[in-house]
C-alpha positions as CSV (number, residue, x, y, z in Angstrom):
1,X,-5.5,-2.3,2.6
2,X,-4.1,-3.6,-0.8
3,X,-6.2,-3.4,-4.0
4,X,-6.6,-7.1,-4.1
5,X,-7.9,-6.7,-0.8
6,X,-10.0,-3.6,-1.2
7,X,-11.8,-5.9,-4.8
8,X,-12.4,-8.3,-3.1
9,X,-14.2,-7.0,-0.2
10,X,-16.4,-4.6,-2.4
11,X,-17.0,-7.4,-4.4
12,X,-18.0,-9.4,-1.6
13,X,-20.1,-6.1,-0.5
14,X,-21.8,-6.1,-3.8
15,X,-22.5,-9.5,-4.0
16,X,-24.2,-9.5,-1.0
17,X,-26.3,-6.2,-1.2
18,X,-27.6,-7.1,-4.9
19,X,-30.2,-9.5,-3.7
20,X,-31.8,-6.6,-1.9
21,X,-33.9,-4.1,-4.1
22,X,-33.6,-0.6,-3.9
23,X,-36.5,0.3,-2.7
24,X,-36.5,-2.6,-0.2
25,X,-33.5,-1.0,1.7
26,X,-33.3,0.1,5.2
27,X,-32.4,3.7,6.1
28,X,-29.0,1.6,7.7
29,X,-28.6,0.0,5.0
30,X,-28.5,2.8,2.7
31,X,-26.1,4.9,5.3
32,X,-23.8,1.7,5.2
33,X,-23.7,1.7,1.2
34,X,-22.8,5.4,1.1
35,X,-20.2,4.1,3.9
36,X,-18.7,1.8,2.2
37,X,-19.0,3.9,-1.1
38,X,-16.9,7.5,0.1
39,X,-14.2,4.6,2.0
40,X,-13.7,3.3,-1.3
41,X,-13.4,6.6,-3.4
42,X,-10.9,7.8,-0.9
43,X,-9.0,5.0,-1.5
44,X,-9.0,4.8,-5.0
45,X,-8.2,8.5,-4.9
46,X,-5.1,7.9,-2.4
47,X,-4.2,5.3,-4.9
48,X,-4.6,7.4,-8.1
49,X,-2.1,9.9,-6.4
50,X,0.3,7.7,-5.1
51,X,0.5,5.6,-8.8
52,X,0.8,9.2,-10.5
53,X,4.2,9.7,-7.9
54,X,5.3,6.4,-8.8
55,X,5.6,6.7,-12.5
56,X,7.2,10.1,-12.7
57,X,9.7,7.6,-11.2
58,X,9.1,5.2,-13.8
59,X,8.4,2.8,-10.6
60,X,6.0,0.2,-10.1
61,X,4.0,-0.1,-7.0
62,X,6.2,-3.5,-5.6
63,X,9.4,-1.7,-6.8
64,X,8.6,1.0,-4.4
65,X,7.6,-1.1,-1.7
66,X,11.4,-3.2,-1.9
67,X,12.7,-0.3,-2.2
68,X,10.9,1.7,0.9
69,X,11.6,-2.2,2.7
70,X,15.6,-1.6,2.2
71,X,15.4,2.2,3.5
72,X,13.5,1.2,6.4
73,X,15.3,-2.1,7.1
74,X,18.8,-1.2,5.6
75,X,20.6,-4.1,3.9
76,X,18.8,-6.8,3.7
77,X,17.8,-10.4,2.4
78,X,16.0,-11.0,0.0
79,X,14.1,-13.3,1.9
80,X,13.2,-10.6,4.7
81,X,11.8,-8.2,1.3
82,X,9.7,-11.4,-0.1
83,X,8.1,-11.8,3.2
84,X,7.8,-7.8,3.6
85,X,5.9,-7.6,0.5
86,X,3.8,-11.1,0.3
87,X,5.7,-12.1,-3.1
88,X,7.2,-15.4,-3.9
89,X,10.9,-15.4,-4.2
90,X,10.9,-15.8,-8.0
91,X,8.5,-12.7,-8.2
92,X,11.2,-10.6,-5.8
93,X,14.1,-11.4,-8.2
94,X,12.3,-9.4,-10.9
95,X,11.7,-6.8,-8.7
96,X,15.1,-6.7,-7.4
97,X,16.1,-7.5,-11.1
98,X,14.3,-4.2,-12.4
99,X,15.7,-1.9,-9.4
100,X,19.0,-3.1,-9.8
101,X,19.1,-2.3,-13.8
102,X,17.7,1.1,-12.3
103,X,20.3,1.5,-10.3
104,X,18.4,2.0,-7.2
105,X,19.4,-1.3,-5.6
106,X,22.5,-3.7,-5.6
107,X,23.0,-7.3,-4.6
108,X,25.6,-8.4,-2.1
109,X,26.4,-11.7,-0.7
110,X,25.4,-12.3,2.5
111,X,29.0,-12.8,5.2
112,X,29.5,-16.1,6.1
113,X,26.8,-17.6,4.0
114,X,27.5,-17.3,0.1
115,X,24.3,-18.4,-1.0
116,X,22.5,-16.0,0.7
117,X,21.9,-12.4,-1.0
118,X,21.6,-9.0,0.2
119,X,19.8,-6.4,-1.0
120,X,21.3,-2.7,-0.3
121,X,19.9,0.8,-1.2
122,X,22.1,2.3,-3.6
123,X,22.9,6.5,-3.2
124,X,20.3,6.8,-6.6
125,X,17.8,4.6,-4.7
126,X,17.9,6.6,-1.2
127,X,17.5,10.1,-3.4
128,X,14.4,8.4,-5.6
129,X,13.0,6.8,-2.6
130,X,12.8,10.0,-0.1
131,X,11.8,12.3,-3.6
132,X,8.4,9.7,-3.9
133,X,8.5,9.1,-0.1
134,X,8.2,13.1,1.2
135,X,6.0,14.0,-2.4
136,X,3.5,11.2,-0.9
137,X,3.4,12.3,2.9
138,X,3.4,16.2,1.4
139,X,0.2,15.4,-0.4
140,X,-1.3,13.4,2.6
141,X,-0.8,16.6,4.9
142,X,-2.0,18.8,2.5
143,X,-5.4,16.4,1.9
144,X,-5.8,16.2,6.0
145,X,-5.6,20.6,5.8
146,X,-9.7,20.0,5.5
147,X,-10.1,18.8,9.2
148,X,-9.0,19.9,12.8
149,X,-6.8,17.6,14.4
150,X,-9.7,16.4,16.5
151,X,-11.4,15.2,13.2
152,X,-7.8,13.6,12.2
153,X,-7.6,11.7,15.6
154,X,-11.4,10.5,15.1
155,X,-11.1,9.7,11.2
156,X,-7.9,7.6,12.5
157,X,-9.5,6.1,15.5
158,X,-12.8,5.7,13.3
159,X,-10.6,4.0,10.4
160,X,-8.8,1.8,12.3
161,X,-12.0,0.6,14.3
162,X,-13.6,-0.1,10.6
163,X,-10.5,-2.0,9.7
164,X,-10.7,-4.5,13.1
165,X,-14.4,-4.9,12.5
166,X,-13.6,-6.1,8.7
167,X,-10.3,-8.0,9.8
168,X,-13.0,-9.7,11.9
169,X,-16.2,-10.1,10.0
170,X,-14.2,-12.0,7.0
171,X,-13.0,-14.4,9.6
């Protein structure tokens, strides 16, 4: 879930549970709010890390994501990265303006169609982008070391059921 995404929907959350009074609430309703309220600190602790990893790189969140987009995807359009990451195409040019004064990416035109650009990893980008890459999935493991691998399955199956019934209930 984004943070835009994860606002919103506590906001939404908040608006609609502050019409009820404390001592008005249900047992369920009370269990749901303390739900909701260790979902969210997880994330906002996942997201604490994960910003802490970035700016050792001096990398923004979007920066990482083109970048992660291009080691995934290999060379490729700026178009296909705008898409990837929900941007408009003026607000991928900065990112891919930023990287590429870092060094991390370069442009290319595209073969056969000049107009078209092509964004490749550069060696620096690759090294930066597996550094931040294994020092996030190092601190995931090392975080899931508190439960079996039966709890992991459930909290996965559990999470993933949460985010369908939200993907619906907005709807």
């Amino acid at each position: 879930m984004r943070r835009t995404e994860a606002v919103k929907a506590l906001t939404i959350y908040r608006l609609i549970n502050s019409s009820h009074s404390m001592a008005g609430r249900t047992e369920k309703a009370q269990r749901s709010n303390e739900v909701i309220d260790v979902v969210m600190a997880t994330y906002r602790t996942i997201l604490r890390e994960s910003e802490g990893l970035l700016s050792q790189e001096n990398l923004t969140r979007p920066q990482f994501q083109a970048l992660r987009c291009v080691a995934e995807k290999g060379a490729t359009p700026m178009k296909g990265i705008s898409d990837k990451l929900f941007v408009t195409p003026a607000n991928i040019t900065g990112i891919i303006d930023r990287l590429e004064s870092k060094g991390l990416l370069k442009r290319a035109a595209q073969h056969g169609d000049r107009r078209a650009t092509i964004i490749e990893l550069t060696p620096k980008g690759a090294a930066v982008q597996e550094r931040v890459s294994s020092k996030y999935k190092e601190f995931m493991q090392h975080s899931l070391k508190v439960l079996t691998k039966d709890e992991q399955k459930m909290l996965r199956d559990i999470l993933a059921k949460l985010q369908e019934g939200m993907s619906q209930s907005v709807r």
